[in-house]
N, C-alpha and C positions, 0 to 999 in steps of 0.2 A: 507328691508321693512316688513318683515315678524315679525320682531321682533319688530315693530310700530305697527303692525295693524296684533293683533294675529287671529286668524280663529280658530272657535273649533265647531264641530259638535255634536250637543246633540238631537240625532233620528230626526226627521224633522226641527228641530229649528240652524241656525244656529248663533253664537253670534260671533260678530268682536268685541275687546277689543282693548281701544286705550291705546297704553302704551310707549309714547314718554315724559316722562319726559321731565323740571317738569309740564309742561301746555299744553301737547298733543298739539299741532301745525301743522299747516299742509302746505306741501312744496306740489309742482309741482309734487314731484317724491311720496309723499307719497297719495296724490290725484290722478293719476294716478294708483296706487296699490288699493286704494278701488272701483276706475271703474273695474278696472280687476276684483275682487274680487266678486261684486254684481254681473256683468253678467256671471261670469261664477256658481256661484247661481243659478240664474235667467235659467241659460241650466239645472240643477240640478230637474230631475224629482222626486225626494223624498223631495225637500229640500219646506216648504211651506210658513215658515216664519225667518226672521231677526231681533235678535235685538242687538243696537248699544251699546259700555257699554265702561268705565272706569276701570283700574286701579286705579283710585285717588280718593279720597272721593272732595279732593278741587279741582279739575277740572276735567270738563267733556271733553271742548276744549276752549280754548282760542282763537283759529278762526289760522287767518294766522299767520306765520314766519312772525314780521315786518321788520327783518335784511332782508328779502329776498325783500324788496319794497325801499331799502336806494339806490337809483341809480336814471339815468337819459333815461333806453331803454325803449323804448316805446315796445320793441319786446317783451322783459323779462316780460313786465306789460302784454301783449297782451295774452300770455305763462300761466301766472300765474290764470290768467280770464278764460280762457279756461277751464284749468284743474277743475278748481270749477265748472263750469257749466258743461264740460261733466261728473263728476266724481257727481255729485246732481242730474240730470238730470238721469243721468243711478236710482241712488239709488230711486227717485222719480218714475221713472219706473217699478219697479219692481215689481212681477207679484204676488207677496207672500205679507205676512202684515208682514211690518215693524215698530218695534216698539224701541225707543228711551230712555233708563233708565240714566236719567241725574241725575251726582253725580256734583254736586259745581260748577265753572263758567260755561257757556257756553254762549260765548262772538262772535261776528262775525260769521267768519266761522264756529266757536263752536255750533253755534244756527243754523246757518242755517244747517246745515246737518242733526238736529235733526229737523229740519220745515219739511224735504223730507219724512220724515215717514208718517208711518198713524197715529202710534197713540205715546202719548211723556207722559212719567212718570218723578217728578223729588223728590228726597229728600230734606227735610226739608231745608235745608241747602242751594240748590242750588241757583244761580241767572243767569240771560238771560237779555240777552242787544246787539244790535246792535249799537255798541259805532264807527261806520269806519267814519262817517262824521267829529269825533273829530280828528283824524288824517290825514284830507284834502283824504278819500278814503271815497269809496258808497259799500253798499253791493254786490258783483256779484257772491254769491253761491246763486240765485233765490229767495234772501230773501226778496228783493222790491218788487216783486210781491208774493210771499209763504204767507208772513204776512199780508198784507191785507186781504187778500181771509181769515184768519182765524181767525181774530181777530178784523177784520173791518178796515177803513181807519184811524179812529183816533187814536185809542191806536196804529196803528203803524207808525202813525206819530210823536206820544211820541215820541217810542221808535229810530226810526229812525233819524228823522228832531231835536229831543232834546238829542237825547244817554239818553234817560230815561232809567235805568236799575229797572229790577222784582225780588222782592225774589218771592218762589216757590210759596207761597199762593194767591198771587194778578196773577200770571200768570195763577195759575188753573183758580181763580176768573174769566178770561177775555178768557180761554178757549185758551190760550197758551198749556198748557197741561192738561192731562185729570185727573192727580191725583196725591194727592201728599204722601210720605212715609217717616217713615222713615230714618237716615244716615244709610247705608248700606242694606236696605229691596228694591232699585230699581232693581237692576236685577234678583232676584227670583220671584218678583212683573212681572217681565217682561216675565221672563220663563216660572211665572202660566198663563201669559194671552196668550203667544205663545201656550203651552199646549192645548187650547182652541180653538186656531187655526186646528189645527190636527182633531180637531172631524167635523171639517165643510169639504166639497168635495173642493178638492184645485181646481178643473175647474170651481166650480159655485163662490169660490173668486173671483176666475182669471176675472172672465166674471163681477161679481158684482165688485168689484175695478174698471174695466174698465168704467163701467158707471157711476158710483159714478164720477170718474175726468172727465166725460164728461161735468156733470152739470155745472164744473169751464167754461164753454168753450163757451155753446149758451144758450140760454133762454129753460126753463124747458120743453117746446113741442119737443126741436130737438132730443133728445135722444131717445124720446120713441118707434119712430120704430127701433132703436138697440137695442129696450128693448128686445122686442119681439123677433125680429129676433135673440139675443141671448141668449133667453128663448127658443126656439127651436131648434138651435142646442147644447143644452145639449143634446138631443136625439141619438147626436153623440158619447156622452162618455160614459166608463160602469160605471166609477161612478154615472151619474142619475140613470141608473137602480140599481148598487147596494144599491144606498141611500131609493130609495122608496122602494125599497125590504127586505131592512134590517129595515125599518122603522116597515112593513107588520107582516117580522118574529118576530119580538121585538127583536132585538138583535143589537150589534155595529156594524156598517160599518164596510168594508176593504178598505178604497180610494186607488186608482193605480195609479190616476192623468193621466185619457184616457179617 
């Protein structure tokens, strides 16, 4: 699995490279390995952000194995669902910003994994489409509900209910992704915005991503006593006071992520 979903650490940023020829695909076992992967991240007190990346200029992921859906077990389907949603679910969890540099297809599973980020770059070139209803299947990497929430109910009933597929410009347009680059400039694109990352206190992310996915959850009043309430225990960590101090001295922080 290691050699499907490469791991390489670059000072706080780490980048997974999908490199399963020839359309990065994703099995049960290799879904599995990118759960592992993000939470043991996610334990990782240096590590502040992820982004997701290609070896291929023409595919980013082409979503599932369909050789691995040619049967009649309801168990294997059962199995196979699973894996996408604990293995999206972790990655949508995660406590760092994750950011998505999509090179050329990214179809199904493809797209959805890049939907779990915060934030999704793609190159000119790229196209995004949740095509599963043309093969009598439905999204279940969190894409029926990821897309809506980000793009409204109808463009994702396009894309869902008709398999409309996006090249990269009309997706920025609709706020599928936040920018586009580009063949070859998304993942340094990606590492200057990670870069970026680093200069913020990884505890007031951590705290602000949390609220930020609240919003998804109740009407804009519910959150706001966690607002608060996790506006003051920053008082807990030293990075608030190194941030306001370093702010004081004119100089760059040290975050410790405490």
């Amino acid at each position: 699995m290691s050699e499907l979903l490469q791991l390489e650490r670059r000072g706080h940023t780490a980048v997974i490279t999908f490199n399963n020829p020839p359309a990065n695909t994703w099995t049960p076992e290799s879904l599995r390995y990118l759960q592992q992967l993000v939470e043991q991240l996610d334990g990782e007190g240096d590590n502040y952000a992820l982004v997701l990346a290609s070896d291929s200029e023409k595919f980013f992921s082409a979503g599932a194995d369909l050789k691995r859906f040619d049967h009649d077990d309801k168990a294997q389907a059962f199995e196979f669902a699973s894996c996408f949603g604990s293995a999206f679910e972790a990655l949508a969890g995660y406590s760092g910003v994750s950011i998505a540099a999509i090179t050329g297809f990214a179809m199904g599973g493809g797209l959805e994994v890049a939907l779990c980020c915060d934030i999704r770059l793609a190159e000119q070139q790229a196209q995004m489409a949740l095509p599963e209803a043309g093969v009598g299947l439905l999204p279940c990497g969190l894409g029926s509900q990821q897309l809506p929430w980000l793009v409204g109910e109808a463009w994702a009933k396009r894309m869902i209910l008709l398999g409309e597929r996006l090249e990269a410009d009309k997706a920025e347009q609709i706020g599928l992704v936040q920018e586009v680059v580009a063949t070859g400039a998304a993942l340094p694109r990606a590492l200057a915005l990670a870069e970026q990352v680093a200069g913020q206190s990884p505890t007031s992310v951590r705290y602000c991503k949390q609220l930020i996915m609240a919003a998804r959850r109740q009407p804009l009043a519910g959150a706001l006593p966690l607002e608060r309430e996790l506006f003051v225990k920053l008082w807990d960590s030293g990075d608030q006071r190194e941030g306001v101090r370093a702010f004081l001295e004119k100089r760059s922080p040290q975050w410790n992520n405490n």
